[in-house]
C-alpha positions as CSV (number, residue, x, y, z in Angstrom):
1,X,15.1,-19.5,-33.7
2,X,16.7,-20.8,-36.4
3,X,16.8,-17.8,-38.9
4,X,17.6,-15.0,-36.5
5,X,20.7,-13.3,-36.5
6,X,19.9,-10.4,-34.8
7,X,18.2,-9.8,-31.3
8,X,17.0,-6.3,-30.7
9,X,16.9,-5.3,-27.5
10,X,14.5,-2.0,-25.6
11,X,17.4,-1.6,-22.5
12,X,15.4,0.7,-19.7
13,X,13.1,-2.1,-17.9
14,X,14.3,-4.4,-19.8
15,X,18.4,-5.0,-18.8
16,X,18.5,-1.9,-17.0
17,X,16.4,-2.1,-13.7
18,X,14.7,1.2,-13.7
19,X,12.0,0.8,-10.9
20,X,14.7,0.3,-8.3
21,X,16.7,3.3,-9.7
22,X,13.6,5.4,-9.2
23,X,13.4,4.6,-6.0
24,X,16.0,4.4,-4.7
25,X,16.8,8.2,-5.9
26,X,13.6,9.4,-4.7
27,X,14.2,8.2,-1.5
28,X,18.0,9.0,-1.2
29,X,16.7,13.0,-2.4
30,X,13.8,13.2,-0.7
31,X,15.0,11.4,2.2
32,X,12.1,11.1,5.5
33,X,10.0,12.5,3.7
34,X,10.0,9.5,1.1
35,X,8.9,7.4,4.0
36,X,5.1,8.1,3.8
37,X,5.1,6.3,0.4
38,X,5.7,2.3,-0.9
39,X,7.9,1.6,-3.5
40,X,4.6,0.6,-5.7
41,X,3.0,3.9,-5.1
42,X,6.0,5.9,-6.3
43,X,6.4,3.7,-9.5
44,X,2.6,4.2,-10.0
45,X,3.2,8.3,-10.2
46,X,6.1,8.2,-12.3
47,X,4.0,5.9,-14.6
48,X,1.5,8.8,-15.2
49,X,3.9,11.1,-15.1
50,X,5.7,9.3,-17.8
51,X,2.7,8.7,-19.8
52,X,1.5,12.4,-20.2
53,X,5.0,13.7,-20.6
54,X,5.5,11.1,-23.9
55,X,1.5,12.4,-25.3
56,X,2.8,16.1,-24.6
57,X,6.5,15.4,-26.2
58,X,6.5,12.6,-28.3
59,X,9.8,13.6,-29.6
60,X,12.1,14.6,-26.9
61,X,14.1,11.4,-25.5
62,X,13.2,9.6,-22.4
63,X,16.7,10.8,-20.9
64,X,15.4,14.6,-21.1
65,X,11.8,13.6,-20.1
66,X,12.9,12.4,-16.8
67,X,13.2,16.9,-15.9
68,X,9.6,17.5,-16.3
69,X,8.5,14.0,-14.4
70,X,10.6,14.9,-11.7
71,X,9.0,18.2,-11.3
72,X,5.7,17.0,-11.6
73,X,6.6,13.7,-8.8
74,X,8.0,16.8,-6.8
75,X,4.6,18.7,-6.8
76,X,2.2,15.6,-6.9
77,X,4.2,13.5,-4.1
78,X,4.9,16.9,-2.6
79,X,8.7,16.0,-2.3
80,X,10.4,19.4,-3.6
81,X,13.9,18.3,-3.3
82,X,12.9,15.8,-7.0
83,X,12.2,19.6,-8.6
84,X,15.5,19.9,-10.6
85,X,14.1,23.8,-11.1
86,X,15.9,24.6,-14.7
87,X,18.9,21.9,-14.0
88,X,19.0,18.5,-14.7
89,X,16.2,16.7,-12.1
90,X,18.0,14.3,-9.6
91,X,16.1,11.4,-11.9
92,X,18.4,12.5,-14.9
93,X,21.3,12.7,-12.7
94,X,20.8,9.1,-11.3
95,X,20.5,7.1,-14.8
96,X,24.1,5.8,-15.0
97,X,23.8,4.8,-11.1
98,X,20.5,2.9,-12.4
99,X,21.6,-0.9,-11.8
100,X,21.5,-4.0,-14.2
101,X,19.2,-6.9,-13.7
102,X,21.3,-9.3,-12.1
103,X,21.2,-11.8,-15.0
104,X,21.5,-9.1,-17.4
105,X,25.5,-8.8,-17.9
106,X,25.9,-12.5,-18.1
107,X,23.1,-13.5,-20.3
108,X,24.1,-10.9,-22.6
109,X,27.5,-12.2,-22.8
110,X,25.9,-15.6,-23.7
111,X,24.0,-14.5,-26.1
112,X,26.3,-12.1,-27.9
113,X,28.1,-15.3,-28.8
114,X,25.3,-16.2,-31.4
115,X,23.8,-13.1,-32.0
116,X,24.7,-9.5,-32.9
117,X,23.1,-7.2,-30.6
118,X,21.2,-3.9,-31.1
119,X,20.0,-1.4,-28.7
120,X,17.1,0.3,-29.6
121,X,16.0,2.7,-26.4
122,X,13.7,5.9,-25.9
123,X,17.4,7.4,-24.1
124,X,19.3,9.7,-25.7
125,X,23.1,9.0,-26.5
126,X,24.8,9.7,-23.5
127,X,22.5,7.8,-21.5
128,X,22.9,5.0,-23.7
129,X,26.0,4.6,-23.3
130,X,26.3,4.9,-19.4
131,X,23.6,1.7,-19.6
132,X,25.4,-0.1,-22.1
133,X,28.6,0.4,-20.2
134,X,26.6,-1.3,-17.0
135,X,25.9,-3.6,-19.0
136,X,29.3,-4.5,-20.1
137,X,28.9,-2.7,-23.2
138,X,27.7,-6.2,-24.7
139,X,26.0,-3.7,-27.9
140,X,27.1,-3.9,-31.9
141,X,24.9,-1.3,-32.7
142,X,22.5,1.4,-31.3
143,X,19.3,2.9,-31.8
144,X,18.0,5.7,-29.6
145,X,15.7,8.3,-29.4
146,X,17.9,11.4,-30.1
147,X,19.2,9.2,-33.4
148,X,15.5,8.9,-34.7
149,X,14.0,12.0,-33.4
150,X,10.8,9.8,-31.9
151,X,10.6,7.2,-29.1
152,X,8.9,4.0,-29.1
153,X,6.0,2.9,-29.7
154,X,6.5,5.1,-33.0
155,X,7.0,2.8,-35.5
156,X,9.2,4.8,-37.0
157,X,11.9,3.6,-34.2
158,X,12.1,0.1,-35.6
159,X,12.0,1.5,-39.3
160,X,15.3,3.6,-38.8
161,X,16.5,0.1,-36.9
162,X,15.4,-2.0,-39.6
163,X,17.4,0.7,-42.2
164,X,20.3,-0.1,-40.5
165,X,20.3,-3.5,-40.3
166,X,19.2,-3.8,-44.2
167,X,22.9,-2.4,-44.8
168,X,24.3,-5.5,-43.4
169,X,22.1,-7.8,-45.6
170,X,20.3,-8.6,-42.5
171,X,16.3,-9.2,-43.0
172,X,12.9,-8.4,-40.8
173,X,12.8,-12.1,-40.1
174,X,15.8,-12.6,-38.8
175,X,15.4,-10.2,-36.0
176,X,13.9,-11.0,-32.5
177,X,13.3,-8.2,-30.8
178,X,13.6,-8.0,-27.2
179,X,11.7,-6.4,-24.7
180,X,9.7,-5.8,-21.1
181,X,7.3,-3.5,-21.8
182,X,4.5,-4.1,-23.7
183,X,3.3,0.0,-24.1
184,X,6.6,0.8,-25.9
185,X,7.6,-2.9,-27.8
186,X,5.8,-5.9,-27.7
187,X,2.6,-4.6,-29.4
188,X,4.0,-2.3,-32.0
189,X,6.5,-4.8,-33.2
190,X,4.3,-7.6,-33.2
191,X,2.2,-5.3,-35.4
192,X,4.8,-4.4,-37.4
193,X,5.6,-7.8,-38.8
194,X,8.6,-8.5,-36.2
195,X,8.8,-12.1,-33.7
196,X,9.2,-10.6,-30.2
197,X,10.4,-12.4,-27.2
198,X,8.6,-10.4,-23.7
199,X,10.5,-10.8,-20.7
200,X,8.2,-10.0,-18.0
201,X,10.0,-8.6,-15.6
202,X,7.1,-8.4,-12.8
203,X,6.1,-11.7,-13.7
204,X,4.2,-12.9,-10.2
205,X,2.9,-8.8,-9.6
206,X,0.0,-7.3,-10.3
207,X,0.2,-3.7,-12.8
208,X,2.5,-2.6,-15.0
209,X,5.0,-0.3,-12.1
210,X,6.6,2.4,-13.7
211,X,6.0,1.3,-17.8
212,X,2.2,2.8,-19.3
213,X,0.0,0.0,-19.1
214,X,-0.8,-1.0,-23.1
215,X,-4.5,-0.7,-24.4
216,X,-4.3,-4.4,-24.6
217,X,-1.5,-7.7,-23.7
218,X,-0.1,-9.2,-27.5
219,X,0.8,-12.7,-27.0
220,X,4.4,-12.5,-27.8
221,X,6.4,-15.4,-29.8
222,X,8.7,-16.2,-27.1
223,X,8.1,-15.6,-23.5
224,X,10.5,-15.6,-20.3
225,X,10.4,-14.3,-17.1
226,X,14.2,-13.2,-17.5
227,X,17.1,-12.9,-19.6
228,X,18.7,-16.1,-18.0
229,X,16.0,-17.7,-19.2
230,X,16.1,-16.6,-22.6
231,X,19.3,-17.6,-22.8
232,X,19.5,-20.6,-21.4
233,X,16.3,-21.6,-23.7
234,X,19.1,-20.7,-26.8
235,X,21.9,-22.8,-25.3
236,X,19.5,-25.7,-24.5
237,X,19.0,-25.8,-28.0
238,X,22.2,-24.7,-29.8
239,X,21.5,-26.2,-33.3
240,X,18.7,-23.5,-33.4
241,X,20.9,-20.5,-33.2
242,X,23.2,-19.2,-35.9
243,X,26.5,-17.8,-35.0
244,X,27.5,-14.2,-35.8
């Protein structure tokens, strides 16, 4: 880790915990109804819900996306009350009561210490900023959807990221860049010449939940189960890591 100065970081599944926001606002809107479903096979139908909506809109950010996957959960689970009919869908509504991983908030702190830190998230701006300020607002910078007009896995995401950080001096090789899902991240960057650290989130279960499974698993650089552990692998060894 010695060269990096920068750790980019995908927020939604990665430091936000968006499986148990989903569910927990399907089953607070759609109430008894809900019951006839686990957790696991709600996660599965947003999943391909998520991944037709990105091939039908590749542009429109993940925050606005969330209308037309709640209408379609709402017909396919048959759970109206998730049909936001013309308003924002209960699922928009619910991102900034969407919770932190509970290592998230401190980790980051940790980190932030040694790094700077980037967001760089399919969300739009105002969603973005709800998450960061769950997270403690821990951010130097931000890259989302509605900044670069695509979402990730476009590779034109880390490009407008990479633009930015060229302004500070601040190289492809000394970015890590962070992430859970392997669909959106951990394959494109890998591809595009950036070291990635996954943190697999559903280490220990089977499928991918809520994120589009990937065509194939890239062997990542670094690889943790959480943030803690991320961090605590930097502070074990603290000749490795660079201050700000």
């Amino acid at each position: 880790m010695r060269a990096f100065r920068v750790l980019t970081f995908d927020v939604v599944g990665t430091l936000i915990d968006f499986e148990t926001g989903i569910v927990e606002c399907v089953r607070q809107v759609a109430g008894p109804d809900s019951l006839k479903l686990s957790d696991e096979e709600i996660l599965q139908e947003f999943c391909a819900a998520e991944d037709e909506q990105q091939q039908r809109t590749p542009r429109t950010p993940f925050t606005q996306m969330l209308d037309p996957i709640s209408a379609r959960l709402a017909a396919h689970l048959d759970l109206p009350a998730l049909d936001g009919r013309g308003r924002p869908s209960p699922l928009r509504l619910s991102i900034a009561a969407w919770p932190a991983f509970p290592d998230a908030r401190e980790a980051l702190a940790a980190l932030h210490r040694r790094f700077r830190l980037v967001a760089v998230t399919n969300a739009d701006n105002a969603a973005t900023r709800a998450m960061s300020s769950t997270l403690g607002d821990p951010f130097d910078d931000a890259v989302t959807a509605e900044d670069v007009g695509v979402n990730k896995p476009d590779p034109q995401v880390f490009a407008y990221c990479l633009g930015r950080l060229r302004m500070l001096d601040i190289a492809r090789s000394e970015v890590l860049h962070v992430a859970q899902s392997q669909y959106h991240d951990i394959g494109v960057a890998r591809q595009l010449g950036y070291a990635t650290c996954w943190i697999e989130r559903r280490r220990g279960r089977t499928g991918f939940g809520a994120t589009p499974s990937p065509h194939s698993v890239t062997a990542p650089d670094h690889h943790f189960g959480t943030l803690a552990e991320l961090a605590a692998a930097v502070e074990e060894a603290p000749a490795l890591a660079q201050e700000r």
